[in-house]
N, C-alpha and C positions, 0 to 999 in steps of 0.2 A: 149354153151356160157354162161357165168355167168356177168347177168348186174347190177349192181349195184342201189338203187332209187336215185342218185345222175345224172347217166348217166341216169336212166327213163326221170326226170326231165328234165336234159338239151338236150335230142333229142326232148320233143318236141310234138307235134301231128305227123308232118310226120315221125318224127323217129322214133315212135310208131308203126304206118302202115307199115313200111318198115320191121322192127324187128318180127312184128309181122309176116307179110310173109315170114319171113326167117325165122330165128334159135330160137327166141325165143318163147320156150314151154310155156304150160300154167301155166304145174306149178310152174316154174320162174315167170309169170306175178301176181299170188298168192300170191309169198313169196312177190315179192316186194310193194304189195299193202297190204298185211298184215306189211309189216315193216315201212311203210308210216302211217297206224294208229296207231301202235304203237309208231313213233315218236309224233306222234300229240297228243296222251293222255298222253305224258309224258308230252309235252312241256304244255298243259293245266292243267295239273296238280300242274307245277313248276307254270305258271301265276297264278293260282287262290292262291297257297299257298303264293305264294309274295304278292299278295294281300291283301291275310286275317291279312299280318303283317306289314301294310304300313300305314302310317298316317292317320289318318280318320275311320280305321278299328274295326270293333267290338273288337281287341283281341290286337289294338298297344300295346307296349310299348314304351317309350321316348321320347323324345323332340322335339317342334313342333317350327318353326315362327311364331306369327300372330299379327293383329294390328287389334286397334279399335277404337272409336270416342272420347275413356279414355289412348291409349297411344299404341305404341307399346309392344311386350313383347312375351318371350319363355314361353310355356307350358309343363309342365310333364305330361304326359299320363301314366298309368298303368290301363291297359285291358281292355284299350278304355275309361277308365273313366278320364275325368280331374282333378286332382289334386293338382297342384299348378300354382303358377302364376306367374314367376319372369318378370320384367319390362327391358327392352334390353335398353342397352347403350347410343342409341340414345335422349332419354327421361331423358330431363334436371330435371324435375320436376314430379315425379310418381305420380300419386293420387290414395287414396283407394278405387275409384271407380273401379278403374282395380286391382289393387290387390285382392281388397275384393267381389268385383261385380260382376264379370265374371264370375266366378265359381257358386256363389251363383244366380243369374239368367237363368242362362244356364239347374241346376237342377229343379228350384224351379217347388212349386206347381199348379204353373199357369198357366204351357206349355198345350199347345193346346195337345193332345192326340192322335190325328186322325181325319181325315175329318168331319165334325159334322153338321145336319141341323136343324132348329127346328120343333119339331113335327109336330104343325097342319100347315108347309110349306109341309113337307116330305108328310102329309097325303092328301093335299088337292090344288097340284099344276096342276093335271088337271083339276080337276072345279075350279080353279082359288077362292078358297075359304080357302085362305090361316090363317087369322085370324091376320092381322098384329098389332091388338089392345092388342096381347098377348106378343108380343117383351118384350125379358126383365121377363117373368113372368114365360114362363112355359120352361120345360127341352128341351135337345135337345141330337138328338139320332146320333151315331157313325154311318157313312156307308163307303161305300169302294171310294177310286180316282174315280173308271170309274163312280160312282153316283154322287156324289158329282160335279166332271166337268159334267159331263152330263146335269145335274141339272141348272148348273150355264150356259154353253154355251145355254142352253135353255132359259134360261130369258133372256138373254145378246140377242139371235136372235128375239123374236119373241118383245123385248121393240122398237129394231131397224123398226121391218116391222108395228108393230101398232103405235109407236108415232115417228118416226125416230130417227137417233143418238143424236139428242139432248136429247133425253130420258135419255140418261144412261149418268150420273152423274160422275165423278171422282174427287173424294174425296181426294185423294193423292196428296200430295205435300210435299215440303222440303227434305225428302229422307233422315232422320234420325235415321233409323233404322238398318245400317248398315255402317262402310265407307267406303265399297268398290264402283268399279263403275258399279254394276250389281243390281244397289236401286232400289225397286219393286216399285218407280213411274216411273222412266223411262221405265220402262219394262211395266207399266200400259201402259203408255201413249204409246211406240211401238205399243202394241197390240190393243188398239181402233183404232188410227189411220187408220190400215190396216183393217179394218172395217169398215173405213168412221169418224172414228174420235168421240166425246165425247165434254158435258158441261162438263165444266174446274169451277174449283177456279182461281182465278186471286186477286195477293198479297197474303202477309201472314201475319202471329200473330208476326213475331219476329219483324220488321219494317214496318209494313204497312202503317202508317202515314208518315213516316220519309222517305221513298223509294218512292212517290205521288209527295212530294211538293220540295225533292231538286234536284231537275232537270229541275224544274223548276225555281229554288233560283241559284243554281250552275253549272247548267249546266251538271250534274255527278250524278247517283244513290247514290255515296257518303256512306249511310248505311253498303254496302258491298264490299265498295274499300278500298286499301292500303293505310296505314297511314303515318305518317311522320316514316324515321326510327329514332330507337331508340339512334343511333351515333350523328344525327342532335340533337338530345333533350337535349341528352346529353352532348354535346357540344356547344349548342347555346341557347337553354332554359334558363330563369332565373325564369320564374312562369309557373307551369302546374297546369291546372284545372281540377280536376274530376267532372264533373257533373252528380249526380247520378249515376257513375260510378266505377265499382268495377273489375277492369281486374284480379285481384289476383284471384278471384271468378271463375268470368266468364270463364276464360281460361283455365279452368281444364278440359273442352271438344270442342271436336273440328270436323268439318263439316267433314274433313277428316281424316286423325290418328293427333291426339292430340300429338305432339314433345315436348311440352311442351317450346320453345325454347326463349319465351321472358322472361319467368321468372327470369333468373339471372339477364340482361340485365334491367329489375325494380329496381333491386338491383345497379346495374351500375348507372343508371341517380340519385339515391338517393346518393351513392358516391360522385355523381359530384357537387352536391351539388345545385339542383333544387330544389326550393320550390313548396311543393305541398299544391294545396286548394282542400279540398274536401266540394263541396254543396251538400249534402245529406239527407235525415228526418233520417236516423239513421250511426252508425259506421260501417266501413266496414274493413273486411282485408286487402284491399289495403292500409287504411289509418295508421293500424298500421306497416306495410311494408315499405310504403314510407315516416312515419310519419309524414302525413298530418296534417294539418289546419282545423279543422271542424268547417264548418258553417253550424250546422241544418237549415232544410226549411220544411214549411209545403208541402205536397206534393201534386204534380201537381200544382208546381205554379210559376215553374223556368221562365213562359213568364212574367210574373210582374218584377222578379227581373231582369231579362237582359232586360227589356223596361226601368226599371228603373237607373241603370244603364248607356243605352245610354242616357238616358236623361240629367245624370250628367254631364258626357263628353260635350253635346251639351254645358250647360249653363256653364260650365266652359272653352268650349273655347280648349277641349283637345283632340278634333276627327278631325282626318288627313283627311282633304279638299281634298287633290289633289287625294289621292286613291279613295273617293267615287267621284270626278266628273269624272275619267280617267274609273272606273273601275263596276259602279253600276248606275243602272236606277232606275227612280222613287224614289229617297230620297225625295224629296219637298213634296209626300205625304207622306211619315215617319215622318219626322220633323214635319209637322202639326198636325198626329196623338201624337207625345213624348208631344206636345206643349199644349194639348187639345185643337187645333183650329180644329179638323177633324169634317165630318159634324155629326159624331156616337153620338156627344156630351160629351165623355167621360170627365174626367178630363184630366191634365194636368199629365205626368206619373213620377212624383217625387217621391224621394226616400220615401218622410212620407206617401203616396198611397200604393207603393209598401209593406210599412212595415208592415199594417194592413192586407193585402192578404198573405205576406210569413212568419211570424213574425220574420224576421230577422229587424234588428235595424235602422232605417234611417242612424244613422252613420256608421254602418255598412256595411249599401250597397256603401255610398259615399266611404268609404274608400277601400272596395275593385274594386270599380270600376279607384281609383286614382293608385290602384295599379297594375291593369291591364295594365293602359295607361303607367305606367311608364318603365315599364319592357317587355321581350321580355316574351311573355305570350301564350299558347299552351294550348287551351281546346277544353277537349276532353270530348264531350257529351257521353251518351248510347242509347240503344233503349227502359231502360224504358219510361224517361218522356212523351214518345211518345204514349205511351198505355193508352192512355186518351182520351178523348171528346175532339174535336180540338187537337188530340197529335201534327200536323204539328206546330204548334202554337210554341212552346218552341225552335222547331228549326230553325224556323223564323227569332225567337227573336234573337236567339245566334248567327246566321251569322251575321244578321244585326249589332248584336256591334260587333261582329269579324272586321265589313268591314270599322267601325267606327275607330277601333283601327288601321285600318287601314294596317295589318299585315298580310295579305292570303299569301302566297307566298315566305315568308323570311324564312331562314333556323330555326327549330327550333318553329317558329309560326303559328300560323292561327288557326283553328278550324277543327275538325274529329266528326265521329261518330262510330270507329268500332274499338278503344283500347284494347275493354274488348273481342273483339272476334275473334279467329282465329290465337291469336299470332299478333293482331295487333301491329303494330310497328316493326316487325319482316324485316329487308333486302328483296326483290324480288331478286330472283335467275334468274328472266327472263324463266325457263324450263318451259316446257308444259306439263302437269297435262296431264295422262291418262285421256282418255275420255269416254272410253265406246260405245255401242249402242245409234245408232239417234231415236231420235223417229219417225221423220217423219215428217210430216203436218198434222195439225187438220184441217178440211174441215168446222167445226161446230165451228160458233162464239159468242155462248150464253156462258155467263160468270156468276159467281156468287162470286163476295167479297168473303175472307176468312172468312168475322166474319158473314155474314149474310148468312148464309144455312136456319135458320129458316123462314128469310123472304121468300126467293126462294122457298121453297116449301108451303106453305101457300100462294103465291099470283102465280100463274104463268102466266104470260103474262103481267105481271104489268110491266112501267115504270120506269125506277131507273137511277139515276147520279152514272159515277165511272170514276175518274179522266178525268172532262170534258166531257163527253160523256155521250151517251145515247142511254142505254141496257134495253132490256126486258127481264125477268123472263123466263128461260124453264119450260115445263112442264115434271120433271124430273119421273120416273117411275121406277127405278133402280139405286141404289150409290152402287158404285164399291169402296172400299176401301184399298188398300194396305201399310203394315207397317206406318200406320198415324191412331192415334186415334183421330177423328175428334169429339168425343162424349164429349170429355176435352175441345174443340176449340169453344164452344159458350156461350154466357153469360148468356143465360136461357136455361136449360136443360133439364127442364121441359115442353116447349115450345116443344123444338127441338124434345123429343120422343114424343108429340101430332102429329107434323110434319111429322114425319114418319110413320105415320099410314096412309099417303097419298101416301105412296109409296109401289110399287106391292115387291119389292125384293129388299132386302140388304146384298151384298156380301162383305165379311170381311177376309183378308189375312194377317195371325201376327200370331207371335212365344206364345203369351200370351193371358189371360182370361182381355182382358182389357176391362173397357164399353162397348166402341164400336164391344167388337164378343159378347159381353151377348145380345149387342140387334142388330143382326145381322138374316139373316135367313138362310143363307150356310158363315159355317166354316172354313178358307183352311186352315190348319196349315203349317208353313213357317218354316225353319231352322235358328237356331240364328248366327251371324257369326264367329262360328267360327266352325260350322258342313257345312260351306262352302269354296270352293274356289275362291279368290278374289284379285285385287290389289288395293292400292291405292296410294296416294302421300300425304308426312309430310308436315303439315301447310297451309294453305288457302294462304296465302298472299308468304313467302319464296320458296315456293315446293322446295325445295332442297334436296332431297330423296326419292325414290322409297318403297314400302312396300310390298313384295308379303304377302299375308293374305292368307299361308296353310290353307287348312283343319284341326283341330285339333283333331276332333272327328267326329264320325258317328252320323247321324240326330239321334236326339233319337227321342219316340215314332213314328210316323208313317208320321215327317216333310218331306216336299220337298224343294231345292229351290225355290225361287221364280221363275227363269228362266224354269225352269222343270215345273212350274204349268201353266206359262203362254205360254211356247209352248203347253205343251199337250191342251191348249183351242182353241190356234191357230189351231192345228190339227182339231181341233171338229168343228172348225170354218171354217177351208175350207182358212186358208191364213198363216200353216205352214212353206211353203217353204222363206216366205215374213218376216218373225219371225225372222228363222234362220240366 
């Protein structure tokens, strides 16, 4: 009897047994198990070689998809290297940061190399005589993944059993180092959780005063909601105001792939024949775009000119009564304060007050503020002014004569803060943005400001206000860092590395030699994205398009994804399955 490894296979185990007591010889059970691995080294043979020539491969050749925070765009690959960079259809507006960026970062000299610790960590982490006063100063030596995690899943367990998870710090936030939805803070924040959780940042650098106080003004985060669209502005607009805002700018990158898709649509409202004001201390490209009005202002002092402002309105008799009794609490103590009757003492907040703090003209403020009132008028703050001492203050101010003017609500009108970002002004498509991995629940409720790390680790256990409440300081022992350079993110930096000499281990996870790994003490080096696979969705505000984010290339030097680095900790950590 001659069997076939077709009929092997499909009888079976017992057809095996049966065959095997009857007719079939041994040396038929031979051939056909010698022809069984001979199909299987062929068939692995053909996987591995379609492999070696597939996107992402040391040795592709051709053309890839990907997208990035600078736009979407096709990549040319030749032998695995990247080579050029053309911008995909979808991308109303290219900028040279994807053209010319991508390529040029991807190479550069600063990519992390290989796992990396610094010396006297490497030499001296079982007597715990580590030398953290040396961060920053002396080299740091290449070792292999299983040291490197090893290393790190070791301070990460024994911070948790000697000061608990409030110990270990996470540093990460915003999740701008890639736009897909596999950002190594969420994947941070996954893997403490499933440890018991992690001190958090709480707010950030881009809006932190401005995301505090209008939610409490408006009822609405407001900093990172959708704006008027661009058809109402343009259609029912007769004045837009920039304030310190520059969306032609700003908009050239974007939280998720950058579509660039308001850009003509600036062009559109300028057609239509909207007058633009721009308050600004300098010119910006927006204002040559929409050929704006400029009125220089000294900076940080936009609360002077819209107090002054509403004050004009008052005494002239031009702020809509019936919207602020229908629609706003607490004006009688505004008016008192415009009036200089509040108990502060201040003066009275007239335009010749104003004019000495902004140095724009007393007639100037009156007259733009006549022209406010008279027109259908649509301003649209930023989140610089807000990056100040009292930044809440300016935005204050602005709603407050917004609410004077009496206009929230009408097409075309009222006041935004988020123009300049995201394709603000852009339609909502209503679709649901991929979302990625949950992180979970933080179990641990010790918080630390974005802007004060320094304070935090200098005082722990101290007292502190944040947004009404009242937090105490961790005693942090370990900052966990991923794709966020928090070393940029404080106002004295000099402070911030004294600060850190208070802390046993700082883990650092990024494609680059940025501050924050030179003064780190375990290295992970990350993949950039586009030696990843990823997705995401076009525009913050429209999502009107899907992005898969091929792979383009193979990691180079010795990166991992982030997902790859933080499961294998999971693993080491004893809560892989919970990861996955």
């Amino acid at each position: 009897m001659s069997t076939t490894r077709r009929q092997w296979l499909k009888t079976g185990a017992t057809g095996a047994a049966g065959l095997a007591a009857g007719s079939l010889l041994p040396g038929a059970l031979k051939d056909v198990m010698a022809a069984e691995a001979a199909e299987g080294a062929a068939g692995a043979e053909a996987a591995a070689k379609a492999a070696s020539s597939a996107p992402g491969s040391a040795t592709f050749t051709g053309e890839v998809a990907h997208a990035t925070h600078y736009g979407p765009f096709i990549g040319t690959v030749k032998n695995g290297r990247l080579e050029k960079v053309v911008p995909q259809v979808s991308d109303k507006r290219p900028t040279p940061m994807l053209t010319e960026g991508v390529i040029a970062r991807t190479y550069d000299k600063t990519r992390v190399a290989g796992p990396m610790v610094r010396k006297s960590y490497l030499e001296g982490f079982r007597t715990g005589k580590t030398k953290p006063e040396l961060r920053g100063k002396e080299p740091f030596v290449q070792v292999s993944w299983d040291v490197a995690l090893g290393l790190t899943a070791k301070a990460i367990l024994d911070t948790i059993e000697k000061h608990g998870n409030e110990g270990c710090f996470s540093s990460s936030y915003g999740g701008w180092s890639h736009a897909g939805i596999f950002r190594p803070n969420v994947l941070q924040g996954r893997f403490f959780n499933l440890l018991g959780g992690s001190s958090m940042t709480s707010g950030d650098y881009s809006a932190g005063a401005g995301q505090i106080i209008m939610p409490l003004v408006l009822g609405d985060l407001e900093v990172y909601s959708a704006q008027t669209s661009w058809e109402q502005v343009a259609k029912h607009t007769e004045v837009l105001v920039f304030i310190g805002s520059d969306p032609n700018k700003n908009n050239r990158i974007e939280y998720t792939v950058a579509d660039h898709e308001m850009f003509p649509n600036w062009e559109a409202i300028r057609k239509a024949g909207v007058k633009c004001i721009s308050i600004n201390p300098q010119r910006t490209t927006t204002d040559e775009v929409m050929d704006a009005e400029w009125v220089p202002i000294i900076p940080n002092t936009d609360t002077a000119l819209f107090l002054a402002m509403s004050h004009h309105l008052l005494v002239t008799n031009r702020w809509n009564r019936d919207f602020v009794q229908q629609y706003t609490v607490g004006f009688d103590r505004f008016r008192a304060y415009l009036e200089g009757k509040d108990a502060d003492g201040t003066p009275a907040k007239t335009p010749e007050w104003a004019s000495r703090i902004t140095g724009i003209p007393a007639a100037r403020i009156r007259q733009l503020a006549d022209l406010f009132a008279s027109k259908r008028t649509q301003l649209a703050g930023s989140w610089a002014i807000q990056r100040a001492h009292h930044g809440e203050m300016p935005y204050w101010a602005i709603v407050n004569f917004a609410c004077m003017l009496g206009n929230i609500g009408l097409p075309g009108q009222g006041v935004g803060f988020s123009w300049h970002y995201g394709g603000g002004g852009t339609p909502q498509s209503g679709a649901t943005p991929p979302t990625g991995l949950s992180q979970g629940r933080n179990a641990v409720k010790k918080i630390c400001p974005a802007s004060r790390i320094s304070e935090m680790l200098n005082n722990p256990g101290k007292e502190f206000t944040h947004n009404g409440s009242r937090y105490t300081y961790p005693l942090v022992k370990l900052i966990y860092n991923a794709g966020n350079n928090f070393m940029s993110h404080q106002q004295d930096l000099n402070e911030l590395i004294r600060a850190l000499q208070k802390v046993d281990t700082v883990v650092v996870q990024d494609c680059w030699w940025t501050a924050s790994t030179r003064w780190a003490d375990i290295v992970l080096p990350a993949t950039t994205t586009v030696e990843r696979n990823d997705i995401s969705s076009g525009g913050t505000y429209n999502i009107n398009k899907f992005y898969a984010m091929k792979q383009v290339i193979a990691p180079q030097g010795d990166a991992l994804d982030d997902f790859e680095i933080f499961r294998r900790l999971a693993e080491l950590c004893g809560v892989e399955l919970g990861f996955t």
